[in-house]
LUMLUMTI-880457 format. One record per residue (C-alpha): residue number from 0; residue in three letters; x, y, z. Coordinates in nm, 2 decimals, decimal comma. Last residue first. Example, Ala and Ser with C-alpha at 12.3 -4.5 7.8 and 13.67 -1.06 7.14 Angstrom:
REM LUMLUMTI-880457
   i  aa      u      v      w
   1 SER   1,37  -0,11   0,71
   0 ALA   1,23  -0,45   0,78
This chain:
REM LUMLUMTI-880457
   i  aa      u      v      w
 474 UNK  10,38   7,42   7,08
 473 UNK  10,20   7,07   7,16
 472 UNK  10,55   6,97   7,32
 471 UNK  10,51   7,28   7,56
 470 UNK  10,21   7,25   7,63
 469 UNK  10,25   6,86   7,76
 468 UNK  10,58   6,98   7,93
 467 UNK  10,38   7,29   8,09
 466 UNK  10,07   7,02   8,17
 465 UNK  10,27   6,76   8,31
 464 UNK  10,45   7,00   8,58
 463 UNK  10,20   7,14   8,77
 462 UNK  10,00   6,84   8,70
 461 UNK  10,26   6,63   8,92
 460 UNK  10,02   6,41   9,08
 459 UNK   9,81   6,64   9,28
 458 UNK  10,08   6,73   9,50
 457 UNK   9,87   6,94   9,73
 456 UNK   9,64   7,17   9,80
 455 UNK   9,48   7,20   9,52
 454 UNK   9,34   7,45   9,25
 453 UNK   9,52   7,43   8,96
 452 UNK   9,37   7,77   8,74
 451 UNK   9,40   7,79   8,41
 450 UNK   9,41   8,10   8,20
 449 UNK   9,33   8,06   7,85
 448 UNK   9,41   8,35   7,56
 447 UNK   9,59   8,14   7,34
 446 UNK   9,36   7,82   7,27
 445 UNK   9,32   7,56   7,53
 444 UNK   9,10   7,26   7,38
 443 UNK   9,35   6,97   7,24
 442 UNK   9,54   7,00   7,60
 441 UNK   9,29   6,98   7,85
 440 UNK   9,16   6,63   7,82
 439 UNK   9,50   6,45   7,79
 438 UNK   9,62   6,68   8,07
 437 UNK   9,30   6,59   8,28
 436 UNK   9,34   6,25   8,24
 435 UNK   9,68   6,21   8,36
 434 UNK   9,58   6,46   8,65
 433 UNK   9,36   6,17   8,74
 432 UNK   8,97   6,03   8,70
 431 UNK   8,81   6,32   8,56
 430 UNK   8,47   6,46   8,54
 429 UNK   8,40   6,78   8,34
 428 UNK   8,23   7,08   8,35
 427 UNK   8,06   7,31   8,11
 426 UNK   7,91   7,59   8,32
 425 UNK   7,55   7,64   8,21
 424 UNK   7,31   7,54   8,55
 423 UNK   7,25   7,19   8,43
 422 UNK   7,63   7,14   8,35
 421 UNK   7,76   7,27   8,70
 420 UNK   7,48   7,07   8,83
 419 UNK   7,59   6,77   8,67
 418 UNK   7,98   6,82   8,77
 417 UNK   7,89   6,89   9,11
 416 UNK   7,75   6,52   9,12
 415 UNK   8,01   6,38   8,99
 414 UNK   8,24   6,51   9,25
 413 UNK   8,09   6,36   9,47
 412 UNK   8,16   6,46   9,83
 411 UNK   8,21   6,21  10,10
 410 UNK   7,98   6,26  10,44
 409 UNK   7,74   5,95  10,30
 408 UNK   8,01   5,73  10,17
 407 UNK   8,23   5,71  10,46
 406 UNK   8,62   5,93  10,38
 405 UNK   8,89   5,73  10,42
 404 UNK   8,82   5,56  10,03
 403 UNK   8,84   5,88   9,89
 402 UNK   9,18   5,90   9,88
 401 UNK   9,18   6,24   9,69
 400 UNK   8,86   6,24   9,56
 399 UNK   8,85   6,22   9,18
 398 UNK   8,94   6,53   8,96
 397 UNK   8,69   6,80   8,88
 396 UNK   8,70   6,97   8,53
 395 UNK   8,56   7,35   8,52
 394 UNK   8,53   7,57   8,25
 393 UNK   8,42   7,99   8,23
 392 UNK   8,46   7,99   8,60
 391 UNK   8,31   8,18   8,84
 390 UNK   8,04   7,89   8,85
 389 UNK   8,32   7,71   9,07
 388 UNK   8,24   7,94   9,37
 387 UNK   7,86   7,83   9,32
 386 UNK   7,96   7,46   9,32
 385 UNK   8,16   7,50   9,59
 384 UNK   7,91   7,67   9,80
 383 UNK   7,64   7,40   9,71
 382 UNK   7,92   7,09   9,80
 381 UNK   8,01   7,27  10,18
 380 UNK   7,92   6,95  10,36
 379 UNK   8,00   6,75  10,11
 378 UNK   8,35   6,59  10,20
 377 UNK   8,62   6,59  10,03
 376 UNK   8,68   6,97  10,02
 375 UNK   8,68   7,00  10,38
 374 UNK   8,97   6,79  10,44
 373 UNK   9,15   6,95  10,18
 372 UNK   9,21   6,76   9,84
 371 UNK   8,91   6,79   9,60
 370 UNK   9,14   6,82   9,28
 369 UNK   9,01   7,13   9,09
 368 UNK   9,05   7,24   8,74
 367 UNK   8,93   7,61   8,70
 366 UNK   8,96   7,76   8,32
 365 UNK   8,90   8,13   8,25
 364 UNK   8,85   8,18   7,93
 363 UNK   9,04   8,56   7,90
 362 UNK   8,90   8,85   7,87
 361 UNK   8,89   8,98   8,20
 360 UNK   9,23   8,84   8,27
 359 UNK   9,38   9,04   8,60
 358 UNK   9,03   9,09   8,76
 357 UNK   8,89   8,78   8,64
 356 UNK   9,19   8,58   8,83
 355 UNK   9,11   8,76   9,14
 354 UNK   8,74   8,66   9,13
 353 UNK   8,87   8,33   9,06
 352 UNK   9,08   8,32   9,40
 351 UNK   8,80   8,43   9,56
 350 UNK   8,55   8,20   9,51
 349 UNK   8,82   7,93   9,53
 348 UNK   8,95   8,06   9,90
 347 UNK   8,53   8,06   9,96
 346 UNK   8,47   7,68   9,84
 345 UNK   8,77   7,54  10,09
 344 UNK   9,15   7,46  10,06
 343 UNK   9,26   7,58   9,69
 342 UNK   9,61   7,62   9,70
 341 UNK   9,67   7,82   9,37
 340 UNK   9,89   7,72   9,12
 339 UNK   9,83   7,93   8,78
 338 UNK   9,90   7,84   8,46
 337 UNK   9,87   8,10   8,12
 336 UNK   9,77   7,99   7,78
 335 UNK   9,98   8,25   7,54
 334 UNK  10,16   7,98   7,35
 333 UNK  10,29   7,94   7,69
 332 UNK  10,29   8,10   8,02
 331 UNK  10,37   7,88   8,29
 330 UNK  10,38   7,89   8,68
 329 UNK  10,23   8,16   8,80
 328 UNK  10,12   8,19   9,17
 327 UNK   9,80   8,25   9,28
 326 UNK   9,89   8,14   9,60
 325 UNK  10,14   7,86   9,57
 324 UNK  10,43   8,02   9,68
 323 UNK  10,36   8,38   9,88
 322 UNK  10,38   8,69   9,68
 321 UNK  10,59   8,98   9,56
 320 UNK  10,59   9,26   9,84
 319 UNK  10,76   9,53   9,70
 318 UNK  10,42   9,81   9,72
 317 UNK  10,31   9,65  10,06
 316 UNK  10,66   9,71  10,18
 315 UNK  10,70  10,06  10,04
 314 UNK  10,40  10,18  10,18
 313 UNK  10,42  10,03  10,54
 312 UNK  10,75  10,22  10,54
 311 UNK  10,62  10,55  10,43
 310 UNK  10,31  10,47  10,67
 309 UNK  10,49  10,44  10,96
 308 UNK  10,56  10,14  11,23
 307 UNK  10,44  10,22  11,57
 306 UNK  10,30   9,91  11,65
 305 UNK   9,95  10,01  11,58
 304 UNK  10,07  10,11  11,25
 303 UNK  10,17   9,71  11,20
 302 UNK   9,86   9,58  11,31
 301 UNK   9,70   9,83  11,05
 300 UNK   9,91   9,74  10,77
 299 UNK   9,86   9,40  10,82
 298 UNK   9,50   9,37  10,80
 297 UNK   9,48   9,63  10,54
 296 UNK   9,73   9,38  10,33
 295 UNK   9,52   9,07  10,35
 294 UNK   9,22   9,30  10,31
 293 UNK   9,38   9,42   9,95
 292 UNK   9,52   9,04   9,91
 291 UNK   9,11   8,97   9,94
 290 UNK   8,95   9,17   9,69
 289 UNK   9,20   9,09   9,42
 288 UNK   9,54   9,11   9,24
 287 UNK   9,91   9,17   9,39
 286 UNK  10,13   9,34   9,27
 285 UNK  10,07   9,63   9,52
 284 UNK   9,89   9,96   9,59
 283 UNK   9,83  10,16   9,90
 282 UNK   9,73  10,51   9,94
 281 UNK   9,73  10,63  10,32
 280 UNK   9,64  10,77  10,66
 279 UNK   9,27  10,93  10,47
 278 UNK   9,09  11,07  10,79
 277 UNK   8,71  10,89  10,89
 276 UNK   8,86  10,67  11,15
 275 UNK   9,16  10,57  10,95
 274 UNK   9,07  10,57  10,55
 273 UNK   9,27  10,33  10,33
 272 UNK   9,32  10,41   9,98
 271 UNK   9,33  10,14   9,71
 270 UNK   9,52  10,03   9,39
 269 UNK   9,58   9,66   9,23
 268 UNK   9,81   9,70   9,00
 267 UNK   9,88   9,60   8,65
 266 UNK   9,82   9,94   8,50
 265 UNK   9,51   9,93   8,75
 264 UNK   9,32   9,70   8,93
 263 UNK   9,08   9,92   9,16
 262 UNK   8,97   9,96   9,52
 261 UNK   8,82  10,33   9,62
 260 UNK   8,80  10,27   9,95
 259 UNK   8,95  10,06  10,24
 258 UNK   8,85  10,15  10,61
 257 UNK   9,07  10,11  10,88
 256 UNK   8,85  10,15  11,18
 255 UNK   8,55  10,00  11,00
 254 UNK   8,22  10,19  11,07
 253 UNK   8,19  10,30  10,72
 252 UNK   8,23   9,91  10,59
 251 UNK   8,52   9,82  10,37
 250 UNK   8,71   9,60  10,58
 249 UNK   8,95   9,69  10,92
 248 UNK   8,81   9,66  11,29
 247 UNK   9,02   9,73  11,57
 246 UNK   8,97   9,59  11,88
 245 UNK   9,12   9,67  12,24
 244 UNK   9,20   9,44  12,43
 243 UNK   8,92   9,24  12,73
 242 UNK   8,82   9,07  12,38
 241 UNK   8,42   8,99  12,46
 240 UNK   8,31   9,07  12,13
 239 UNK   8,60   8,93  11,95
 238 UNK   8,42   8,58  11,83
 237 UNK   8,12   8,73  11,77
 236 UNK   8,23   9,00  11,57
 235 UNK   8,45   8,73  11,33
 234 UNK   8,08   8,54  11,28
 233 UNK   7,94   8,84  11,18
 232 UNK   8,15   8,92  10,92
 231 UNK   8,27   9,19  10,72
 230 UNK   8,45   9,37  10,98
 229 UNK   8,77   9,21  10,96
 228 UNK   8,97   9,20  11,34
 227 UNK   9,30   9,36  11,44
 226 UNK   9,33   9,28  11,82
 225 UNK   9,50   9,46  12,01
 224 UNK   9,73   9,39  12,36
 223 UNK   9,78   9,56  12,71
 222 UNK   9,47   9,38  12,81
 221 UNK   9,65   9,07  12,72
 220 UNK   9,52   8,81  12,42
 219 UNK   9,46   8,48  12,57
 218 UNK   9,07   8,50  12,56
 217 UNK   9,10   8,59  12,16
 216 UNK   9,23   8,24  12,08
 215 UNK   8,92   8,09  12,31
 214 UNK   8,72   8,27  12,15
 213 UNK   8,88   8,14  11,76
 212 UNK   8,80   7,74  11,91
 211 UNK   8,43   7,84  11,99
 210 UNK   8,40   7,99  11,64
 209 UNK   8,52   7,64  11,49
 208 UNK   8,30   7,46  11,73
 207 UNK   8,03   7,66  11,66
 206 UNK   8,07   7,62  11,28
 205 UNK   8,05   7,27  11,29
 204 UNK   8,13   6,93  11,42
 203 UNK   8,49   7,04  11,40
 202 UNK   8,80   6,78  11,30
 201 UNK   8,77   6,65  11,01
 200 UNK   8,52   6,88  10,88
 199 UNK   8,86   7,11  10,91
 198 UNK   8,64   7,44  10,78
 197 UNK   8,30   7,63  10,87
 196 UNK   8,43   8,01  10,86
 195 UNK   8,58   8,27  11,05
 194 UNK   8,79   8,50  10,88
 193 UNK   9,07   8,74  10,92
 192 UNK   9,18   8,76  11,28
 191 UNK   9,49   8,95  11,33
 190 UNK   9,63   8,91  11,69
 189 UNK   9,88   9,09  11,90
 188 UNK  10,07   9,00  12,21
 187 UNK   9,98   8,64  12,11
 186 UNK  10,01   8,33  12,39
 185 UNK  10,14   8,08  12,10
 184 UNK  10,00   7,74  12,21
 183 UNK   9,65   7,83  12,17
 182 UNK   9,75   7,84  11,76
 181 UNK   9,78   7,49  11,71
 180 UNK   9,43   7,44  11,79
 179 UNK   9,32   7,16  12,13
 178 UNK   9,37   6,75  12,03
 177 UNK   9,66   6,74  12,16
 176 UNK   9,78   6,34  12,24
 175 UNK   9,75   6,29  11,84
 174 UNK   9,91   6,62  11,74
 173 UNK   9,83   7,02  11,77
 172 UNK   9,45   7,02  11,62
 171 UNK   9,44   7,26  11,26
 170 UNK   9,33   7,64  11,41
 169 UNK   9,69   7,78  11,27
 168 UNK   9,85   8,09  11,40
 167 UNK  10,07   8,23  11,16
 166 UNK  10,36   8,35  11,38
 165 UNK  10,58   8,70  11,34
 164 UNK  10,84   8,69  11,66
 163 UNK  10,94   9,02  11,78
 162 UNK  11,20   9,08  11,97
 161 UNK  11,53   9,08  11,80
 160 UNK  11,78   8,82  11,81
 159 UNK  11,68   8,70  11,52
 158 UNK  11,54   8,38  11,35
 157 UNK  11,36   8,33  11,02
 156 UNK  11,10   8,09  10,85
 155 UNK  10,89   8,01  10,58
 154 UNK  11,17   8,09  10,29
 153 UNK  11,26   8,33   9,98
 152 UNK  11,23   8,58  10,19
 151 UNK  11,04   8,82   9,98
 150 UNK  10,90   8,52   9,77
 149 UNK  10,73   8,40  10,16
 148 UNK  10,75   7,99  10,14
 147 UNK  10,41   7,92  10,33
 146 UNK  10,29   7,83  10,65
 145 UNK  10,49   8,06  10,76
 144 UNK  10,70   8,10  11,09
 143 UNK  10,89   8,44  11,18
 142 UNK  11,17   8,66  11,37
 141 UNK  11,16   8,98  11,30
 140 UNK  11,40   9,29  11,24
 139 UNK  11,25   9,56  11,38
 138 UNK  11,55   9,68  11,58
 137 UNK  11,74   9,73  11,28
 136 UNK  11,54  10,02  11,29
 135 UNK  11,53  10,26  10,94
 134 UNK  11,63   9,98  10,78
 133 UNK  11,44   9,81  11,02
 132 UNK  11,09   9,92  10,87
 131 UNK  11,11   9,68  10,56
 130 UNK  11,18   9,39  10,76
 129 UNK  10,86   9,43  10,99
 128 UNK  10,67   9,51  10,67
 127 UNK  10,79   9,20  10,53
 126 UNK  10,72   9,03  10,84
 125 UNK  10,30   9,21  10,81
 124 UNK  10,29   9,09  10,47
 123 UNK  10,38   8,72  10,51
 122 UNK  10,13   8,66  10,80
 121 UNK   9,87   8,83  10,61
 120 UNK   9,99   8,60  10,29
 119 UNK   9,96   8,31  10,53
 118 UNK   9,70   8,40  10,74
 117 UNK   9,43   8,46  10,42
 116 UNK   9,15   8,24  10,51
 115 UNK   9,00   8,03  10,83
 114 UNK   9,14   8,33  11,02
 113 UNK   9,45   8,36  11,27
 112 UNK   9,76   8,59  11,24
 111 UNK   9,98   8,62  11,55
 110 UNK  10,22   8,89  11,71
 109 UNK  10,44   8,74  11,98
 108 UNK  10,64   8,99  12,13
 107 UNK  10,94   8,75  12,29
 106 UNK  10,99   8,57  12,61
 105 UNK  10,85   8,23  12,53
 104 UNK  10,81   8,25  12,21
 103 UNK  11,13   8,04  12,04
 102 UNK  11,20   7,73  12,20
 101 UNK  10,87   7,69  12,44
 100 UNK  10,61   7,79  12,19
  99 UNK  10,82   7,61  11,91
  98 UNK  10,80   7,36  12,10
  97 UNK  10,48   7,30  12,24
  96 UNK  10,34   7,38  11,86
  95 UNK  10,54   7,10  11,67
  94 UNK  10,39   6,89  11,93
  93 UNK  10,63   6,71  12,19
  92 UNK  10,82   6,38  12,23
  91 UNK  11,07   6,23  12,49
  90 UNK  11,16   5,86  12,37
  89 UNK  10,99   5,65  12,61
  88 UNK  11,08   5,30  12,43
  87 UNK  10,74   5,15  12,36
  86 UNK  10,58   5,51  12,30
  85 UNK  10,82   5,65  12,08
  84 UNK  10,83   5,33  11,92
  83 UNK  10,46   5,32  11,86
  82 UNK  10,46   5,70  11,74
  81 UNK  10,74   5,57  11,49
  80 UNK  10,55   5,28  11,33
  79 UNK  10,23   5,44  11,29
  78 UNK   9,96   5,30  11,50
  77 UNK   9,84   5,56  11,71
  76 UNK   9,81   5,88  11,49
  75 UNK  10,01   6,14  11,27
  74 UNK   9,92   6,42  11,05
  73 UNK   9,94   6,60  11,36
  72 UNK  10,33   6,59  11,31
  71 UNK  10,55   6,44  11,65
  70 UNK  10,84   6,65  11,72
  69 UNK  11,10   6,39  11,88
  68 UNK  11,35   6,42  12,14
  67 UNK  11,70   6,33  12,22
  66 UNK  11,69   6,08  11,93
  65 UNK  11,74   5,73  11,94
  64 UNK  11,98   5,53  11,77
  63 UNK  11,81   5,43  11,52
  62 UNK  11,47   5,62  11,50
  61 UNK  11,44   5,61  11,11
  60 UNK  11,48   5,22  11,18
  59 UNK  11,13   5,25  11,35
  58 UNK  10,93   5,32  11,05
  57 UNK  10,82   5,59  10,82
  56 UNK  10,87   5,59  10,51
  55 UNK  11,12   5,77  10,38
  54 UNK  11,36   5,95  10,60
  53 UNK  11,40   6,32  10,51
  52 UNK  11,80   6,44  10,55
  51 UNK  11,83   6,82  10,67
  50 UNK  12,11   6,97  10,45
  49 UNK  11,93   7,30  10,46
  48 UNK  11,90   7,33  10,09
  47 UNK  11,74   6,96  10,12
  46 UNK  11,50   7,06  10,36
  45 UNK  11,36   7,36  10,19
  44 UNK  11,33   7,14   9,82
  43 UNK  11,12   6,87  10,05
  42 UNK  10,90   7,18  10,15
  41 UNK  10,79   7,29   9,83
  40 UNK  10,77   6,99   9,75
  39 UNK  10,72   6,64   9,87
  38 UNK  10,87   6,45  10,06
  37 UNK  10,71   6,07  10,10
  36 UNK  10,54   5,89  10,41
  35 UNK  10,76   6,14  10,60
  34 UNK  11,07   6,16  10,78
  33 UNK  11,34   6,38  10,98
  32 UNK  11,67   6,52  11,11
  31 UNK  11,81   6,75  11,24
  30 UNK  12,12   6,80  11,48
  29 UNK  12,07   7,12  11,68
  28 UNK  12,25   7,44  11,65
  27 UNK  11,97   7,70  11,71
  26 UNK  11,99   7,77  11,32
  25 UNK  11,92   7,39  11,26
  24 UNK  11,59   7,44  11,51
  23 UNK  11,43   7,70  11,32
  22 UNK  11,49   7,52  10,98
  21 UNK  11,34   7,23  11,14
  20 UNK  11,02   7,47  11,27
  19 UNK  11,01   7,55  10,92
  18 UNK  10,97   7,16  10,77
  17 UNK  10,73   7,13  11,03
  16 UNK  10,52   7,44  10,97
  15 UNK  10,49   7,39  10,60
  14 UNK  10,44   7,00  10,63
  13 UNK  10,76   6,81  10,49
  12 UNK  10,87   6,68  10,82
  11 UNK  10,59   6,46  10,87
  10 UNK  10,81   6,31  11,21
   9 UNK  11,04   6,56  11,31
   8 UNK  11,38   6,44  11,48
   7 UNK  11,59   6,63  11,74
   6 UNK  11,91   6,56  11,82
   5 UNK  12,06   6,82  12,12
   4 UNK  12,27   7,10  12,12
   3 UNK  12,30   7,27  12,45
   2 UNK  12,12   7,56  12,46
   1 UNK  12,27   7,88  12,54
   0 UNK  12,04   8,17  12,70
């Protein structure tokens, strides 16, 4: 179908999914352009490789003339400057969901991966086994959206003419006049579902309303379709129990359909067979480390076989896949103290992100230093399973509250709080106003050896970058 080219602006641009639906859009042949409070990377660094100017701040000059349409961001409400001149002057507008739904799904096999953890390395897997299997089949070439910058790729997105379209399905509302999940948009052909926990305390009242939203994901799947679902939790079986598709369970229990045995980290790999109702279909390994990038890759694997993709292929891609940016990522190793940039969202991605960690470095002092970021994170409502995930760590030092101010007193976490427990209960921690702080803290006690973990979700003031330089001049 040709499409007549038409300006389209994003507003928040430089979220994941934004700043991919642009890239999306520029290879359709449409004029882009956007703006945010402030870009940010990784996403600002996508957009300028694609020539795609970001507009900052926002106000109603970044609207001058007027576009042909407008991707409102569901960072955005009723009173920012460009949602009130949208409104004043009738621009046409949509969700970053609605259009990518109507621009790029409609038409095509949708597979989707949806879980409060995990979807974007799942989601990254199962493309790069997609890619892997057309050499073989050029015909397997997919089309995809991350929420993430996939290392295979070496980007979030990619369009072909092919059928499949790879999407991680997000549970986050859609925009300010959508307050459903992203990911009801998307109609899926197939669906992974990797966990179901409490998260967004933004947005859900609680775990029911999270577990209501992931039923209603599985109501759209077609009989004709599957469901790939983790069998290690109740609250994922309650959510597919009434899938009118078939279900296939993956996890380390005997009933699982695709059951994983024998996991190990080994000569720098992590190592595992996977068992298909009760016959061995194959030995996997990958770079990889922990638990959960083994049921990351299961998950895939097995949506992918149900496709009619083999195991060579499945092999080879789990075995090349490299990672996904900021997820237990390394950014520095100096003097022998080793960085890592993880994006820490909620108490159980830390948990395991620190198991992980001990896997690779069992002897080294593991160090966790956490900016309470997510929406989740800066409230208490999860504060006793944060503190136990933190206790993985041989050191801890909390930053302040990302703008804690927006948050009321009596939901907001505090972080001082965690701190004395962590200390009560024999994990030295620490309490620290900024990443300033934190690198002048940090610096005169990591001795060769250290590994320490940056656990946010976003910016947090350049640490990723202070500390290296700070190292660095130490050294």
């Amino acid at each position: 179908m040709t499409r007549t080219p038409r300006h389209i602006h994003l507003t928040g641009i430089c979220g994941t999914a934004m700043a991919s639906l642009a890239g999306l859009l520029q290879l359709q042949g449409h004029r882009i352009t956007g703006s945010d409070k402030a870009a940010y990377p990784p996403m600002s660094d996508l957009l300028s490789s694609l020539g795609i100017p970001v507009l900052e701040p926002y106000a109603e000059a970044n609207l001058d003339p007027a576009p042909d349409l407008v991707v409102i961001g569901n960072a955005l409400s009723r009173g920012n400057p460009e949602i009130e001149h949208i409104l004043d002057q009738r621009i046409p507008f949509t969700s970053m969901a609605g259009l990518l739904r109507d621009e790029f799904l409609t038409g095509r096999e949708t597979l989707v991966v949806a879980g409060t953890h995990g979807k974007t390395t799942t989601t990254s897997m199962l493309a790069w086994i997609y890619q892997t299997a057309a050499h073989e089949n050029p015909s397997l070439e997919p089309s995809f959206l991350i929420g993430g910058v996939a290392e295979n790729f070496g980007s979030s997105f990619q369009l072909r003419a092919t059928r499949t379209f790879i999407v991680e399905g997000d549970e986050y509302d859609t925009a300010f006049f959508d307050k459903g999940p992203k990911f009801l948009h998307y109609f899926p052909d197939a669906l992974i579902l990797t966990h179901v926990e409490f998260d967004h305390a933004d947005i859900y009242a609680d775990l029911e309303a999270v577990m209501t939203a992931f039923k209603r994901l599985v109501n759209l799947v077609p009989r004709r379709g599957i469901i790939v679902a983790y069998d290690g939790s109740a609250n994922v079986s309650e959510c597919v129990a009434r899938a009118f598709c078939p279900v296939q369970r993956y996890g380390f229990t005997a009933e699982a359909d695709w059951q994983i045995r024998n996991l190990r980290h080994q000569d720098g790999l992590t190592r595992w067979e996977v068992w298909h109702h009760g016959e061995l279909w194959s030995e996997l390994a990958m770079r990889l480390a922990g638990e959960h990038n083994a049921l990351n890759a299961t998950a895939a694997a097995a949506l992918a076989a149900g496709q009619g993709i083999g195991p060579a292929a499945i092999q080879q891609a789990i075995a090349s896949f490299k990672s996904v940016k900021r997820r237990l990522e390394v950014r520095a190793q100096i003097d022998g103290i080793t960085i890592i940039d993880d994006f820490a969202h909620h108490p159980t991605a830390i948990r395991e992100t620190l198991r992980a960690l001990r896997s690779v470095y069992p002897n080294g002092r593991l160090w966790a230093v956490l900016e309470p970021r997510s929406n989740t994170l800066r409230r208490k409502v999860l504060e006793a399973d944060l503190i136990e995930s933190l206790r993985l760590a041989d050191r801890v030092i909390l930053a302040g509250v990302y703008q804690q101010q927006r948050i009321p007193d009596a939901e907001r976490l505090h972080p001082e709080d965690v701190v004395k427990t962590l200390n009560a209960t024999g994990t030295p921690a620490a309490l620290q106003p900024d990443a300033e702080a934190i690198v002048d803290a940090l610096i005169p006690q990591l001795e060769s050896g250290d590994v320490v973990a940056i656990l946010s979700n976003g910016g947090f003031d350049g640490i990723y970058e202070k500390l290296p330089t700070r190292l660095r001049s130490r050294t």
